[in-house]
C-alpha positions as CSV (number, residue, x, y, z in Angstrom):
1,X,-35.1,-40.3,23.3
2,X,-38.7,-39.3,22.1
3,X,-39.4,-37.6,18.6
4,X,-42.3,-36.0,17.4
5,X,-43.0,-36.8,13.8
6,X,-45.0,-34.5,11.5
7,X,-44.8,-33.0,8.4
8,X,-42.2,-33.7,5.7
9,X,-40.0,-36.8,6.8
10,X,-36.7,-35.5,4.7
11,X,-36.7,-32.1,6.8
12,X,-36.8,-34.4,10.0
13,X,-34.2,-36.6,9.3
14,X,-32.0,-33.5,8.2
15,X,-32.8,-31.4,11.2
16,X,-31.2,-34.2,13.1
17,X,-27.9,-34.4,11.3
18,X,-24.8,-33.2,13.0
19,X,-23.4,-30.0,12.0
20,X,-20.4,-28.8,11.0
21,X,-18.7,-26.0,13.3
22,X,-20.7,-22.6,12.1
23,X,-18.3,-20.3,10.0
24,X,-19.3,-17.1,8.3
25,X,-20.7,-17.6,4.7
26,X,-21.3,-21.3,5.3
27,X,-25.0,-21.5,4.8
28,X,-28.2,-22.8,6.8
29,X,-31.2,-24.1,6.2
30,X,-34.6,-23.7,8.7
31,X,-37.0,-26.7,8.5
32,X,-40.4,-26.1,8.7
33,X,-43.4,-28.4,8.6
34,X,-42.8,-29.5,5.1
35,X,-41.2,-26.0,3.5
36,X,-37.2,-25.6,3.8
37,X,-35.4,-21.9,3.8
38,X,-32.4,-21.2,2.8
39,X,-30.1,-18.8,4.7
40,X,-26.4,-17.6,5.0
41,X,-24.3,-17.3,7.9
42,X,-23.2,-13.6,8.4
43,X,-21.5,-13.4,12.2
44,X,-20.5,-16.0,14.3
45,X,-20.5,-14.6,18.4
46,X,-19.0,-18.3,19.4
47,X,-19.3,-21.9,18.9
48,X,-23.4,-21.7,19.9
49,X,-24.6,-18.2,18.5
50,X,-24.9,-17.4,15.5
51,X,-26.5,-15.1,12.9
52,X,-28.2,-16.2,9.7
53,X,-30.2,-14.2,6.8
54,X,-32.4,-15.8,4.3
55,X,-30.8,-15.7,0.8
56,X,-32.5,-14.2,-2.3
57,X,-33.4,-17.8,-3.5
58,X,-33.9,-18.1,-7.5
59,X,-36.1,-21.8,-9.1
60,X,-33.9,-22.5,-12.0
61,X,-35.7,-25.6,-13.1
62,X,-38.8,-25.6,-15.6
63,X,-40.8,-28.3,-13.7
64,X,-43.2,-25.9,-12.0
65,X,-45.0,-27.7,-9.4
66,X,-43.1,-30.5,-8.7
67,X,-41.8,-31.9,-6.0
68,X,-38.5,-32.1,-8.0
69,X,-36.8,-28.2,-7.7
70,X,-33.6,-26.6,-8.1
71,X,-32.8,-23.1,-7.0
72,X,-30.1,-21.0,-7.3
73,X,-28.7,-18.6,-4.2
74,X,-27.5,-15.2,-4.0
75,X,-26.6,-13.2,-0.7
76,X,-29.0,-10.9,-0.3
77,X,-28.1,-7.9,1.8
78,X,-31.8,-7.0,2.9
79,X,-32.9,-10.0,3.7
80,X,-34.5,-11.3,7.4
81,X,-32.0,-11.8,9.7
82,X,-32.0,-14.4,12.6
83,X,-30.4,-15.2,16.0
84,X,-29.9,-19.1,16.6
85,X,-28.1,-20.1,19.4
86,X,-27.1,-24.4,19.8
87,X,-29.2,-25.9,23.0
88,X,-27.8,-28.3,25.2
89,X,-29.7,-30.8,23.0
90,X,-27.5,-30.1,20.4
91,X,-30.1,-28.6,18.5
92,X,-30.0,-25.0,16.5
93,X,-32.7,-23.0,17.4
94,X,-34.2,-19.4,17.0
95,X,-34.6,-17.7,20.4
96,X,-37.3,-15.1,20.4
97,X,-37.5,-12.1,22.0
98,X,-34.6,-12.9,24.1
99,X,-36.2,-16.2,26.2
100,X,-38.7,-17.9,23.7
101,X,-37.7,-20.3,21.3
102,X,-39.2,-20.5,17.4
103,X,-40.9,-23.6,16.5
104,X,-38.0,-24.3,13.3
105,X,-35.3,-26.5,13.7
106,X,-32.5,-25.0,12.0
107,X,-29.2,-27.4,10.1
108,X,-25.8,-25.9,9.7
109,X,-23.4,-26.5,6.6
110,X,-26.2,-25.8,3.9
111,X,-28.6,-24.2,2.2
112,X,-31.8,-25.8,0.8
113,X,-35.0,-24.0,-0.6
114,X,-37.9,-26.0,-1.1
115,X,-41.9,-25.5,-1.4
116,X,-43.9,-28.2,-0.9
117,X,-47.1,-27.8,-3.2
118,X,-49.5,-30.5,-1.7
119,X,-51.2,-27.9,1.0
């Protein structure tokens, strides 16, 4: 099995974790390069669809730009929503306009905000 390696090496191992089976409320979290965002399950169609909107995410620490940060979540009833759906990879991904996937990998069981200051 090949990986591609890049950006922030915590959200790559952590994108490769197993999940948990989805259930609604449980939360989500989508890796990006280096960034994390934290969203909530809302509907689960079956065991590989499912959808997700990004919490209302609140810093609760006082270190300002550290790498060190602690949030605090609240559901968030106008927030983005997202379709992921599980590939045959075993991956959770966001499909895009019905055929396209997003460039995200997505973990399943919790939700993590974090902002990487360095770029």
């Amino acid at each position: 099995m090949s990986s591609t390696w890049y950006g922030n090496i915590n959200n790559r191992i952590d994108e490769r974790r197993k999940c948990p089976k989805p259930e609604v409320g449980m939360g989500a979290t989508e890796y990006m390069w280096s960034d994390r965002h934290a969203y909530e399950i809302i509907a689960v169609k079956d065991d590989r669809h499912i959808t997700v909107r990004r919490y209302k995410y609140i810093r609760t620490d006082d270190r300002g730009m550290s790498d060190w940060q602690d949030y605090k979540y609240e559901s968030d009833p106008d927030g983005c929503t997202k379709e992921l759906f599980l590939t045959a990879k075993g991956a959770w991904r966001e499909r895009i306009d019905g055929r396209r996937l997003g460039s995200s990998r997505w973990g399943i069981g919790v939700a993590d905000e974090y902002y990487d200051y360095s770029f």
